[in-house]
N, C-alpha and C positions, 0 to 999 in steps of 0.2 A: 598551197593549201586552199580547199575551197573553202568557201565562207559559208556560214551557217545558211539554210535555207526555212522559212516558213508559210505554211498557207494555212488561211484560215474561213477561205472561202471558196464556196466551190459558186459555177456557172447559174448552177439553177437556182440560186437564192436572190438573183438580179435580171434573171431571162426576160422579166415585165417588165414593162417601160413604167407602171403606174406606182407612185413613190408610195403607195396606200401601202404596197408588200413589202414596206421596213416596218421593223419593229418599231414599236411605242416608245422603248427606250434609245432610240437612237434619235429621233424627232424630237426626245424633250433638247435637243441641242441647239435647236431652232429656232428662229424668230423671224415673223412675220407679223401682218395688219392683224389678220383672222386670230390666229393664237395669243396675239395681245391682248385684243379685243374679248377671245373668249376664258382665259386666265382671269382677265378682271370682273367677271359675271359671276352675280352669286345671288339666289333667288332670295335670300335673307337681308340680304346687304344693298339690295338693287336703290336708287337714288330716288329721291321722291322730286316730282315735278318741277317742286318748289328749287328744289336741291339744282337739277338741271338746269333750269334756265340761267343761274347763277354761275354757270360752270364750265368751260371751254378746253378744247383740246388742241394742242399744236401737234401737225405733221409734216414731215419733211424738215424735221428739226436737225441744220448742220450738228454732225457727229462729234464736232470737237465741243462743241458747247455746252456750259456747265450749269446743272442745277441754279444755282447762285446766281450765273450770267442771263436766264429767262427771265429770274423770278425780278434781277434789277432791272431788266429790260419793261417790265407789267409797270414797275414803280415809277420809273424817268418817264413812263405815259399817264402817272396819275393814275392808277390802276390798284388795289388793295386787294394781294392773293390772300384767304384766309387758309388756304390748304391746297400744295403740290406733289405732284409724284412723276421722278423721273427715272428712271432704269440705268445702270451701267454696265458694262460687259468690265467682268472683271478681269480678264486677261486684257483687251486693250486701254478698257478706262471711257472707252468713246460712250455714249448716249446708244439707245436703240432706235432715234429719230422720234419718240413721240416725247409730249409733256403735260398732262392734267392739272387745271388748275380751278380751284373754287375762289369765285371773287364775292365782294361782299354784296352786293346785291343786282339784281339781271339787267340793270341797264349799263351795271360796270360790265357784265357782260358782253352787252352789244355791243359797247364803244371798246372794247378787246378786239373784236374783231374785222369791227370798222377802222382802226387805229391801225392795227399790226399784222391785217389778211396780204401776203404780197409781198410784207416787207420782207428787205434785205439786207438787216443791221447788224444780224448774227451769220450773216454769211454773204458769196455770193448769190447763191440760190435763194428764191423768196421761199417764205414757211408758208404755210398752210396751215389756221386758222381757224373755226369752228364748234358749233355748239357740241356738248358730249353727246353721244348716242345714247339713247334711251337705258340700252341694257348693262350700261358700265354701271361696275363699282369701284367704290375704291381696295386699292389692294386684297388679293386674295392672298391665302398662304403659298408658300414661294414652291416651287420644286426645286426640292436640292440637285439635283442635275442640271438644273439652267446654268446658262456661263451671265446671267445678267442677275443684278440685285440693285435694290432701292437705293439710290441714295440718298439716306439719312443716318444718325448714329454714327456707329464703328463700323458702317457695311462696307467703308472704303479700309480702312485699316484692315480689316477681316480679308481685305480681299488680296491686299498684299502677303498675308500670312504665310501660304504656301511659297514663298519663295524665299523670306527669312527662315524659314523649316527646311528650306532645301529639295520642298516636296513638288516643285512645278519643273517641267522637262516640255522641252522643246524636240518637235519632231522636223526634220528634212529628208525630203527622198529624192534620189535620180530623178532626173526627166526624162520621158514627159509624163511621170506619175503615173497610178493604176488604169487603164480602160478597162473597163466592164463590156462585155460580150454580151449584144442584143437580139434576139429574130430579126428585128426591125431596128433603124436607128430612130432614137426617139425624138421627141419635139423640141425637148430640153436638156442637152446633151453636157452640158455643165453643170447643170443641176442633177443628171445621175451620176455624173462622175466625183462629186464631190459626196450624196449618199452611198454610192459605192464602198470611196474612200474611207470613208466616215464609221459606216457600220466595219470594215477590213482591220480600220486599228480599232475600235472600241472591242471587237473578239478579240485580237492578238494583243489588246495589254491590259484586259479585264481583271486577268491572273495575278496582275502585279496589285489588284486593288486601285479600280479608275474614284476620285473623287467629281471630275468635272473634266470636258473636254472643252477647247476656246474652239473659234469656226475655223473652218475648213479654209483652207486658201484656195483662190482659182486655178482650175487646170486645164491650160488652151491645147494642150497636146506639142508643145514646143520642147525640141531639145533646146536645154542651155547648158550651159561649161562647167556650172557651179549648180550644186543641191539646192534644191525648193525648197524655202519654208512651207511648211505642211498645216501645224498644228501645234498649240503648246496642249497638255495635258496634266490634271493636280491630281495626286494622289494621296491617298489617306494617311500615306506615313511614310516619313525619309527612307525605314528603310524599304518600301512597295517602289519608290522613286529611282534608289539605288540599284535595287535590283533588275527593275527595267531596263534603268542604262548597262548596267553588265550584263545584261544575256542579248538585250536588241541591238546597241549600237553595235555597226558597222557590218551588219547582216543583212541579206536579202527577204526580204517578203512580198511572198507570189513574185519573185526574179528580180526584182529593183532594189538596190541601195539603199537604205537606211540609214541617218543619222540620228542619235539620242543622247542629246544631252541639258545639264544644267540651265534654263532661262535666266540670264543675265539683262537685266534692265542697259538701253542705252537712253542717248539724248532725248531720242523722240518718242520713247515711251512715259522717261521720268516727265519731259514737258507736260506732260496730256495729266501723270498723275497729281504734277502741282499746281496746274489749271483745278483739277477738281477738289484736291484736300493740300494747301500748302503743308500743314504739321506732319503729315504723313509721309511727303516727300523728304523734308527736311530730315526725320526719323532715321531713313533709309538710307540719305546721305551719311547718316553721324555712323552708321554701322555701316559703311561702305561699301553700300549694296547698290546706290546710284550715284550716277557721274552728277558732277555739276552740270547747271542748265543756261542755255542764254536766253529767257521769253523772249527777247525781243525779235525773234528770228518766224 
């Protein structure tokens, strides 16, 4: 019996190498310097001088690293943050690499980043360091389609929701995943095959009701034995979730394999989630939604 087949895209929607011809809504999935940068600008809210000089930004901030772990890290150099902002990807839990932080006055500033431009305490890589740019503010309004949120609050509890609800699904496909068909092969050919990807499932599971996509995984063009993790995916409701999994899994689209199922938390996911919020971890464990952990690994 043949297996279902689906396409949802044709040739000419990705014939341009230039990532400018995606939709608006498949980029809000993204994160970069620029889009941080320009997210945080708001011509109301822009920082006053005074504000700046007091204010520093960490880049290249290792991904495991938690809110909590910079802001001790300012402390054990004698350093007094009066206000921080750090982003999480709610599907892995990791950091988006930056960290703002306001200290109490600009010469706790400078000694920030005379102290900690370099170092290597939160990782092996040194962080990067620096005054904020002029056109930051602090936090704009979030877009609900981002896979990343502040943390502060319930934003981490919030973020586990979808899978206590049953509403987060895990996508795998065959290898070596979709290729996109160019005139030309382009400059960044990882980078369209993952927008390819990316716009491929957000048509074909819109239907089901997308609430948020997590990133795209890399795709080198390799066959392997075993299905690629792809992509997890939150839906607005268990049953948008359920329905996905019974009409996608174990179908073809555009000719390749599909898996669709339930996101199950293992070891190295719940690690990352009790690094950032213990109570939350421990929650999940009591409803037997996470394995136990060993930190010390």
């Amino acid at each position: 019996m043949a297996l279902p087949q689906f396409s949802s895209l044709g040739r000419s929607v990705f014939s341009r190498t230039s990532a400018s011809c995606f939709p608006a809504s498949s980029r809000a999935f993204t994160s970069c310097t620029r889009q941080l940068q320009e997210s945080n600008i708001s011509p109301k809210k822009q920082l006053t001088e005074e504000a700046r000089k007091r204010s520093v930004a960490i880049l290249k901030l290792p991904k495991q690293a938690t809110k909590t772990e910079v802001e001790s890290l300012f402390q054990k150099s004698g350093l007094q943050i009066t206000k921080s902002q750090l982003r999480f990807d709610r599907f892995t839990f990791y950091n988006d690499t930056f960290f703002f932080a306001e200290l109490a006055n600009s010469k706790q500033a400078s000694d920030a980043v005379s102290k900690l431009h370099r170092s290597t305490v939160l990782g092996e890589a040194p962080i990067i360091l620096r005054p904020l740019d002029p056109n930051f503010s602090w936090k704009n309004v979030q877009n609900p389609f981002d896979r990343y949120a502040y943390d502060e609050g319930a934003n981490v509890a919030k973020a586990v929701l979808p899978i206590k609800e049953g509403r987060r699904v895990q996508l795998r496909v065959r290898t070596p995943g979709w290729e996109p068909q160019f005139d030309t092969k382009p400059e960044h050919l990882q980078k369209e095959r993952k927008a390819y990807g990316q716009e491929l499932v957000r048509k074909s599971f819109e239907r089901f009701g997308i609430e948020a996509m997590g990133l795209i995984a890399s795709n080198d063009g390799r066959m392997l034995p075993e299905p690629k993790f792809y992509c997890q995916i939150d839906f607005k409701t268990k049953e948008g979730a359920d329905d996905a999994i019974r009409t996608m899994h174990n179908t073809k689209l555009e000719g390749l394999l599909i898996w669709v199922t339930k996101t199950e938390l293992n070891e190295v996911r719940s690690r990352q989630i009790g690094r950032v919020n213990m109570g939350v971890l421990e929650e999940m464990q009591g409803l037997g939604l996470a394995p136990e952990v060993d930190f010390e690994k």
